[in-house]
MARTOR-245721 format. One record per residue (C-alpha): residue in one letter; residue number from 1; x, y, z. Coordinates in pm, 1 decimal. Each point is the difference from the previous one (the first is absolute). Layout:
REC   residuo   num         c1         c2         c3
REC         A   NUM          X          Y          Z
...
***
This chain:
REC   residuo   num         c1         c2         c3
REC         X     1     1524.0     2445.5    -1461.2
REC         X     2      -46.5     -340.6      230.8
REC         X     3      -74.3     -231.2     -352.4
REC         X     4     -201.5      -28.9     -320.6
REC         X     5     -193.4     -299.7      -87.1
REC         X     6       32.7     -107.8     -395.8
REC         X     7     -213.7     -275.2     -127.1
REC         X     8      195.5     -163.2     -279.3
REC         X     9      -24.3     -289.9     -236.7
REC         X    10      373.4        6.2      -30.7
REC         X    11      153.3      -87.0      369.8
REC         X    12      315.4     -130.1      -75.8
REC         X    13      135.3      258.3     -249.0
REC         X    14     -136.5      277.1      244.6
REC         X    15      211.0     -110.6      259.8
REC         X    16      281.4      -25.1     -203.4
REC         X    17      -51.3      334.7     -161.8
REC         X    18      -57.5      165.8      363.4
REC         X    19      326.4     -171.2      138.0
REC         X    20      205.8       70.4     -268.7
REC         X    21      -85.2      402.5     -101.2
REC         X    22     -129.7      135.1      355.2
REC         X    23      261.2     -211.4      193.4
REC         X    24     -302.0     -143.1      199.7
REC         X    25       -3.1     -409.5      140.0
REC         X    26     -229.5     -229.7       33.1
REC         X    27     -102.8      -74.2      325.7
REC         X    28     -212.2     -131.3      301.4
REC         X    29     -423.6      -21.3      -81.5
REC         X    30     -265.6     -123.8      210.2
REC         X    31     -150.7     -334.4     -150.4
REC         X    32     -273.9      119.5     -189.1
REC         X    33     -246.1     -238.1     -189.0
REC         X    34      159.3      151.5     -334.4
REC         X    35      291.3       59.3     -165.0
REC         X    36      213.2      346.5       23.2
REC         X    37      356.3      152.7      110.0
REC         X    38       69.0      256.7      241.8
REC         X    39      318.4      221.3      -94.7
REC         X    40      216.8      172.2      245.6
REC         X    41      142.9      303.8       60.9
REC         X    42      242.7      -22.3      295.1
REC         X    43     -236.4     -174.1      240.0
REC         X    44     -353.0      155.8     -148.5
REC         X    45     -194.9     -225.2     -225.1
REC         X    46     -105.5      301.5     -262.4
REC         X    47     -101.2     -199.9     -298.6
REC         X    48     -241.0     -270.8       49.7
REC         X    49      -91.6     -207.3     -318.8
REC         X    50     -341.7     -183.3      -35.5
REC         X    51       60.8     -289.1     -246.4
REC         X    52     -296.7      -14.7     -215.7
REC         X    53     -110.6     -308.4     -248.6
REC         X    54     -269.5       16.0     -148.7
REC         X    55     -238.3      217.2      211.5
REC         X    56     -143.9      286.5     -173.5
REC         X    57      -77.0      244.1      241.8
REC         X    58     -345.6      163.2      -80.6
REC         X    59     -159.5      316.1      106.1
REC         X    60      163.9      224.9      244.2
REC         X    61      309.9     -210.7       25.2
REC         X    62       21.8       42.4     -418.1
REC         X    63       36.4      312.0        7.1
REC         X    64      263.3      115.7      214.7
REC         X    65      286.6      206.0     -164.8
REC         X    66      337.3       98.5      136.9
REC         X    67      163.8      299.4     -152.2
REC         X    68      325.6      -83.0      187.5
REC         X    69      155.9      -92.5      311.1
REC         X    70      315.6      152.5      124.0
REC         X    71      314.4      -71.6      190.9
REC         X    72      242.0      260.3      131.5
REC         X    73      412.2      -99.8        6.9
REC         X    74      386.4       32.9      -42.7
REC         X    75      237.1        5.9     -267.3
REC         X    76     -155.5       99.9     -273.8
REC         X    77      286.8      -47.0     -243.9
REC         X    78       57.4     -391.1      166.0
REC         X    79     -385.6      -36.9     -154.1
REC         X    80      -30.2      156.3     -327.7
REC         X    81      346.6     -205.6      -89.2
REC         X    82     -181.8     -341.5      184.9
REC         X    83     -319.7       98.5     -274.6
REC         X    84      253.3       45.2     -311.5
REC         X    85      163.0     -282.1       63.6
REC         X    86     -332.0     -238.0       59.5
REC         X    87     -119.8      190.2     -333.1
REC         X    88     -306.4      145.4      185.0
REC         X    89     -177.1      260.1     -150.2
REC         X    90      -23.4      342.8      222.4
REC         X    91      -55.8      352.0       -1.3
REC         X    92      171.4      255.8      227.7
REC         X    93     -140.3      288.9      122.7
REC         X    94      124.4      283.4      203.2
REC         X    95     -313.1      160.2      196.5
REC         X    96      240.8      307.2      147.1
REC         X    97     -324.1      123.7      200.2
REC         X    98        4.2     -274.1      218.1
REC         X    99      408.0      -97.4      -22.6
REC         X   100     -104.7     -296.3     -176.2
REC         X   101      194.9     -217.8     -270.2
REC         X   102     -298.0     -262.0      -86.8
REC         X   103       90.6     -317.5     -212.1
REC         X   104     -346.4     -106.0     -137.3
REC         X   105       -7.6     -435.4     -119.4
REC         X   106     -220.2     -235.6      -45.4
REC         X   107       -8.9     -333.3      196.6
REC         X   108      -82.6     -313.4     -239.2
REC         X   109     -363.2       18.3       58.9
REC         X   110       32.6      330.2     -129.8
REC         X   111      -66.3      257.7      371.9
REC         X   112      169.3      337.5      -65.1
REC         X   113      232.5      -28.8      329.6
REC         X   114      220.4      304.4       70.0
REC         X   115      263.9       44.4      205.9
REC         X   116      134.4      309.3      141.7
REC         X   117      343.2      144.9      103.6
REC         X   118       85.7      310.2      135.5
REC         X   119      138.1      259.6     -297.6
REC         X   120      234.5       82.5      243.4
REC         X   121      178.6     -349.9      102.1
***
């Protein structure tokens, strides 16, 4: 994946929420002529967030849907304890077809994000 974009009315508690429970940090963004965050993973910008006040996107724009976005990564047991202990609801799946252990959440503006690990790790 090179980056999603998420529009969100809640900027500051995304960030927090992305920096905290994926381990991602804030980082460098060109100066755009509105407000937003790009997140980091290692030296990749993959989440970009559109800060969004007040504008009601209409038509097209409206109705967009994202089933999920997903991340792959390491130590699996280092992230479901870093999810207990920040209370975060999850659910764990083991997709043994593709040597998959998927922990499904929800970021604060509610986008089913899942992260992967290998079963095998």
């Amino acid at each position: 994946m090179d980056h999603v974009n998420v529009v969100t009315a809640k900027l500051d508690e995304m960030v927090a929420w992305y920096e905290s429970i994926l381990e991602l940090r804030a980082g460098p963004r060109p100066d755009f002529p509105f407000g937003g965050a790009w997140l980091y993973a290692g030296d990749a910008p993959v989440v970009h967030l559109v800060q969004e006040i007040g504008q009601h996107r209409t038509g097209s724009e409206a109705a967009l849907k994202l089933e999920h976005f997903a991340f792959s990564a390491t130590d699996a047991v280092e992230f479901e304890r870093r999810l207990r202990e920040k209370g975060d609801p999850f659910k764990k799946v083991e997709v043994r077809g593709a040597g998959l252990l998927q922990f499904h959440v929800s970021d604060p503006d509610g986008n089913h994000v899942h992260v992967d690990f290998d079963l095998n790790e």
